[in-house]
C-alpha positions in Angstrom: 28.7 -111.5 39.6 28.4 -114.6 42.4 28.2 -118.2 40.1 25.9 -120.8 40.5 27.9 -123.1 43.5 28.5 -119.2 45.6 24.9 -118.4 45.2 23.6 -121.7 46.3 26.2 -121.9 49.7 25.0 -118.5 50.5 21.2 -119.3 50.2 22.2 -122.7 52.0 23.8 -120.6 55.0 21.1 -117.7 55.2 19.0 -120.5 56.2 21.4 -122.4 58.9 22.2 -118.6 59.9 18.1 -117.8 60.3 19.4 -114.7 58.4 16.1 -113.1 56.6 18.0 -110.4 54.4 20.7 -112.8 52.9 18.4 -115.3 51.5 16.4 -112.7 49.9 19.7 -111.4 48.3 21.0 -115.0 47.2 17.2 -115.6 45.4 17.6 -112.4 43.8 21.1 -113.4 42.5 19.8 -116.7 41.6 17.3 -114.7 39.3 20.0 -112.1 37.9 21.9 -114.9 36.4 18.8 -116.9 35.0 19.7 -119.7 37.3 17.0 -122.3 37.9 15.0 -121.8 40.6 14.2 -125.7 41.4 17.8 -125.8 41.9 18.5 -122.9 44.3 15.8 -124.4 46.8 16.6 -127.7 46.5 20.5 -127.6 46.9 20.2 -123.9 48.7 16.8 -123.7 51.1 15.7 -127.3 51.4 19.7 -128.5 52.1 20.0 -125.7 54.5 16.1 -126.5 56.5 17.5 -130.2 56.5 20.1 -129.3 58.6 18.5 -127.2 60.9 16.0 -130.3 61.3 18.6 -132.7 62.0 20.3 -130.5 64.5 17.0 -130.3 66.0 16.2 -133.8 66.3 19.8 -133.9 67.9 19.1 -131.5 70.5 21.8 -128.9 69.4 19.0 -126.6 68.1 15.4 -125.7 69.6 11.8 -124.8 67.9 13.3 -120.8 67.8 15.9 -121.6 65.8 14.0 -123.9 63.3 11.0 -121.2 63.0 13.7 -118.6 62.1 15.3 -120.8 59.7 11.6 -121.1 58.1 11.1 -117.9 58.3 14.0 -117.0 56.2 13.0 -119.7 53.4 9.7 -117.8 53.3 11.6 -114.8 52.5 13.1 -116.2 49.9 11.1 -118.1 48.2 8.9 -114.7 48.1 11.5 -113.7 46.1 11.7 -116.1 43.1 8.2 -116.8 43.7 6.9 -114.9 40.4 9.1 -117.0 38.6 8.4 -120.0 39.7 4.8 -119.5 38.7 5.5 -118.0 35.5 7.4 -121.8 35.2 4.8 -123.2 36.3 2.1 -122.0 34.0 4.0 -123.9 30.8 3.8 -126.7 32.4 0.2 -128.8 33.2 -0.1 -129.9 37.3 0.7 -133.6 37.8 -2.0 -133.8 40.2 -3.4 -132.0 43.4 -1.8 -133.1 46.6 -3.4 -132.8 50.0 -1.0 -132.6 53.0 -0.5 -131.8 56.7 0.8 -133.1 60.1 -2.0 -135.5 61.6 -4.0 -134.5 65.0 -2.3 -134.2 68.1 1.3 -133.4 66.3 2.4 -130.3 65.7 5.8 -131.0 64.3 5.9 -129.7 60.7 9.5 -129.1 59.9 9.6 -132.3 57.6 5.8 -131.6 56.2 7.1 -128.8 55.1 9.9 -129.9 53.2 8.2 -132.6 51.5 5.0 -129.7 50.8 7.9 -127.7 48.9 9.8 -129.7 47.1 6.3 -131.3 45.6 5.3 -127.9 44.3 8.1 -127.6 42.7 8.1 -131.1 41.3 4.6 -129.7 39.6 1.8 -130.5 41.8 -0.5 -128.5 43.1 0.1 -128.8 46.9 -2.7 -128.1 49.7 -0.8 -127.7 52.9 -3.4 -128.3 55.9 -0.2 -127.4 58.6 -0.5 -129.2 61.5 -2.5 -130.6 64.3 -5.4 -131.8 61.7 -8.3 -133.6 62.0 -8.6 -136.8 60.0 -12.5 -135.4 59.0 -10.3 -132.2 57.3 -7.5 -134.2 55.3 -11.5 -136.2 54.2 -13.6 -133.2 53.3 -10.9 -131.0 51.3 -9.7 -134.7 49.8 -13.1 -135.2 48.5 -13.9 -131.3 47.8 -10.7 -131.0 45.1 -10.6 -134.9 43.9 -7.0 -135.1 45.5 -4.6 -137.3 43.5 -2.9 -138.3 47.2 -3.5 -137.9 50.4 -0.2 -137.4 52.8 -0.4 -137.6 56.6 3.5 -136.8 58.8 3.4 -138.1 62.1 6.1 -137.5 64.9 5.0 -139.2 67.4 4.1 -143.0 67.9 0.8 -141.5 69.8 -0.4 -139.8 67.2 0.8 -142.5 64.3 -1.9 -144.3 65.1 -4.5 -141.6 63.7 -3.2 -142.5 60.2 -5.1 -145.9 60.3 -8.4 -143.1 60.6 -7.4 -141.5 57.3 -7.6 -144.8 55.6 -10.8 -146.3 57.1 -12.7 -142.4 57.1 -12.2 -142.6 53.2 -13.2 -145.7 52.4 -16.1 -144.9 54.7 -16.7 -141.5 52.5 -16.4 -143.9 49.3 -13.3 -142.1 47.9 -10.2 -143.9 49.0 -10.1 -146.4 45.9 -9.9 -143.1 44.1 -7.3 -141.2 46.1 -3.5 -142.5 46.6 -2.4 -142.3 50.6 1.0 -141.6 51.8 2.3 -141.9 54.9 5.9 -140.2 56.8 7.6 -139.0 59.8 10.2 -139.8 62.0 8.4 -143.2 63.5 6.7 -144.3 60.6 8.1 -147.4 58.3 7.3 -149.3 55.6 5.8 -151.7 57.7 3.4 -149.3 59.1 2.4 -148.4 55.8 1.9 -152.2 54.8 -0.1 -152.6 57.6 -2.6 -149.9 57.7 -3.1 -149.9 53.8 -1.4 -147.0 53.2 0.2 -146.8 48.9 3.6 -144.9 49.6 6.3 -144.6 53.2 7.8 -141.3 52.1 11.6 -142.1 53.7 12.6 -138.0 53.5 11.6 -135.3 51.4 13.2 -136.6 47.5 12.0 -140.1 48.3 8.5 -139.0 48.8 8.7 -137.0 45.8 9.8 -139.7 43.3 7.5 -142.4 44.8 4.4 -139.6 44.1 5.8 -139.0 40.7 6.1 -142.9 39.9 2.6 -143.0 41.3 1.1 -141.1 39.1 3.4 -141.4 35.8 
């Protein structure tokens, strides 16, 4: 039987490989052994998607090969999904969490990361997807009392929008109830200073913990 470090190279690789089949089999073996599932994603599917996103800011790999390599982390998440929830029922939500990549961007390989990892931090996560309208992230803010609001932007062009999110809440009356957050490849914690926003989410663990301290 495969032990914790084989299982978690092998769900890593599935996902660097873009091969379906094996990440299935290393969430299954996760589950045979009782291993925890927080730890296969993190250290398995999240380290592997991390790559493939670096390589494809580098140029070595193109949209194909990061959709495959999603695609594969859908598959096996599918797998220890059950458990997950069974986990997650014992424990109460830390908050409701509404996310997506803002208008005009349709990168979402980062989102997507960051969307994970939160659910399995404990929130309940609302992934939008990409290409959203600043009115959307507004009305389903509003409709579920979101704890935070997080907009990724990859692009300076489309960075801009996230100074929308801030003023379209305070128009709608909600934003001194709703925590912002604000990432993607252009974005600092300057920007974030200077459009109002609460939290720069640096990558995927920082975002997490500075969401957590939030609202701890």
């Amino acid at each position: 039987m495969a032990n914790v470090e084989e299982i978690i190279a092998k769900a890593k690789e599935s996902i660097t490989e873009f091969d379906e089949e094996m990440a299935e089999e290393a969430a299954q073996e996760a589950l045979d052994i009782g291993m925890d599932p927080v730890e296969l994603i993190e250290k398995g599917f999240t380290a592997g998607m991390q790559e493939v996103g670096d390589q494809f800011e580098q140029g070595t790999l193109f949209l194909p090969h990061v959709l495959a390599a999603a695609e594969a982390m859908a598959k096996g998440m599918e797998v220890i999904k059950p458990e997950m929830d069974r986990r997650k029922s014992e424990t109460k939500s830390l908050g409701t969490i509404v996310i997506g990549t803002i208008e005009g961007d349709i990168h979402s390989i980062g989102k997507d990361i960051v969307a994970s990892m939160l659910n399995i931090a404990g929130f309940k996560v609302v992934d939008l997807g990409r290409d959203v309208s600043v009115s959307a992230f507004v009305e389903k803010a509003k409709e579920l009392k979101a704890t935070v609001v997080a907009t990724s932007a990859l692009m300076t062009t489309t960075m801009v929008t996230q100074i929308q999110v801030e003023e379209q809440l305070k128009e709608a009356g909600v934003r001194n109830q709703i925590k912002t957050m604000v990432g993607g490849a252009p974005v600092t914690q300057d920007w974030a200073d200077q459009i109002g926003a609460d939290i720069y989410g640096e990558n995927a663990t920082d975002a997490v913990n500075k969401i957590k301290a939030l609202v701890a």
